[in-house]
N, C-alpha and C positions, 0 to 999 in steps of 0.2 A: 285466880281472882274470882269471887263470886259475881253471882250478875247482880247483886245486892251494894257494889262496892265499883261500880263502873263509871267512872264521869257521865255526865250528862247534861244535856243544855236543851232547857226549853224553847217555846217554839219564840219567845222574846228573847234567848238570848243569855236568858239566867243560869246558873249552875243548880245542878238538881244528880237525883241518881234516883236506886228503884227502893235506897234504902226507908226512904219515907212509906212504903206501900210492905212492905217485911212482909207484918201481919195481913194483909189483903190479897184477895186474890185480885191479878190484873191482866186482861189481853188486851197485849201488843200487838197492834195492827198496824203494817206500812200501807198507808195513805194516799192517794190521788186526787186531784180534782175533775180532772180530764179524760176519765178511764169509765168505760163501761159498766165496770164493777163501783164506779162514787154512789149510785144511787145506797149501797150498804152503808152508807155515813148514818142511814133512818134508825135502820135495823140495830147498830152499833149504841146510838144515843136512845135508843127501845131501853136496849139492856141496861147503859147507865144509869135513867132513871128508878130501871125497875129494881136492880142491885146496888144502884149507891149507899144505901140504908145499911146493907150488908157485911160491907167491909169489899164492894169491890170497884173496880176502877176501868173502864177503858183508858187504854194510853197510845196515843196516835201518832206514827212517825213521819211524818211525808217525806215523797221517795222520787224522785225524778230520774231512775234507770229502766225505767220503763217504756220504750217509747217516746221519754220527752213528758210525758202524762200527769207532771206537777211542774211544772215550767216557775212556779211564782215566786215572789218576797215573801219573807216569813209574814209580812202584813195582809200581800195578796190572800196566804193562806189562810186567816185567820179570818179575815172577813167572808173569805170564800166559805169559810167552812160555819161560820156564826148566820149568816144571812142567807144560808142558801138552805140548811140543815139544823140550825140550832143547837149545833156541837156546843155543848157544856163541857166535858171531858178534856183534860189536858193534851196541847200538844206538846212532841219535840221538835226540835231543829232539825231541820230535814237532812236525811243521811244516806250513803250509800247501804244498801242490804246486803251485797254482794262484788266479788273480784276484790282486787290489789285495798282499793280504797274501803273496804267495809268494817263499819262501826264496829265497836269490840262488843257492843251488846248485841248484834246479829254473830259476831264470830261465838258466842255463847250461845245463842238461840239458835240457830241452825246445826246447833250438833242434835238436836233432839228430832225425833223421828216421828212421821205422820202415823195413820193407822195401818196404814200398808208399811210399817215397817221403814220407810224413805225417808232419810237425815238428807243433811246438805242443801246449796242453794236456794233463795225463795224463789218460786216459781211465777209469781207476777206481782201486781198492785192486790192489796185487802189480803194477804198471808195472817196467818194469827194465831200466836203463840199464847197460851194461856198458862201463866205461871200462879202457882199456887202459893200459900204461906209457906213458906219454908225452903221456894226454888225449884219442886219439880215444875217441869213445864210439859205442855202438849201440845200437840200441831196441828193446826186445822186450812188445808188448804185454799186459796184467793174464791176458789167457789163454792167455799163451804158459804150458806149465808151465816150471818150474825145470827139468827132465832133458830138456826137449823135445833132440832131435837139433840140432836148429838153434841153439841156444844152447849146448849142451854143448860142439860144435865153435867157437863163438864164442867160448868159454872158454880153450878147447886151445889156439888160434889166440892170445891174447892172453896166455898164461900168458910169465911174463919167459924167455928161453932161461937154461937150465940151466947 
């Protein structure tokens, strides 16, 4: 199954998939409220604004295997995330990223491999997989920031041609 072709449900509830974003590039970020790492919600909705024009998309998954570190309703979330950061960008429905219960769009995403070469598991809250038009993706670990250089160019590199 491609990752283009995966059910999916937003963060209301609705049925969606990645196939509306084909042509876009999008990073998938698993999400927290309550994690150290929430302050990158800034850095995240940085790049939205600066790339939506673009043909790209953050897309937010929030994740509660973490510690507990998204405890909320999908309402909690949403207001948490509207009134505390200004999240424009789409959520999903919060999902498991790992073990027995993980989402078939992380059993796709985490076959692909950081820059060290490391597939498998996500390793905490704010992971970020940056899929490109066409499905490659790339990995950028929970402490990469959102503006890091390395991913901004990862960005650029993947944005649709003009």
């Amino acid at each position: 199954m491609s990752l283009y072709d995966i059910p999916l449900r937003t963060l209301s509830g609705e049925p969606t998939s990645l196939a509306e974003y084909k042509d876009k590039a999008v990073l998938i970020v698993n999400v927290a409220s309550k994690c150290g790492l929430t302050p990158q919600y800034e850095g995240l909705e940085r790049l939205q604004q600066r790339y939506a024009g673009r043909g790209f998309t953050v897309l937010g998954v929030p994740c509660n295997q973490f510690a507990g570190q998204e405890p909320g309703t999908a309402e909690e979330i949403a207001t948490f995330c509207s009134a505390t950061y200004g999240v424009t960008f789409p959520l999903l429905e919060k999902s498991d990223v790992n073990g027995d219960g993980r989402h078939p769009l992380y059993i796709q995403l985490t076959k692909a491999a950081d820059a060290d070469g490391a597939a498998g598991d996500v390793q905490w809250n704010f992971e970020k997989f940056l899929v490109a038009p066409g499905g490659e993706v790339s990995r950028f670990r929970p402490r990469t920031e959102p503006e890091a250089p390395e991913l901004v160019a990862a960005i650029e590199a993947a944005l649709p041609a003009a």
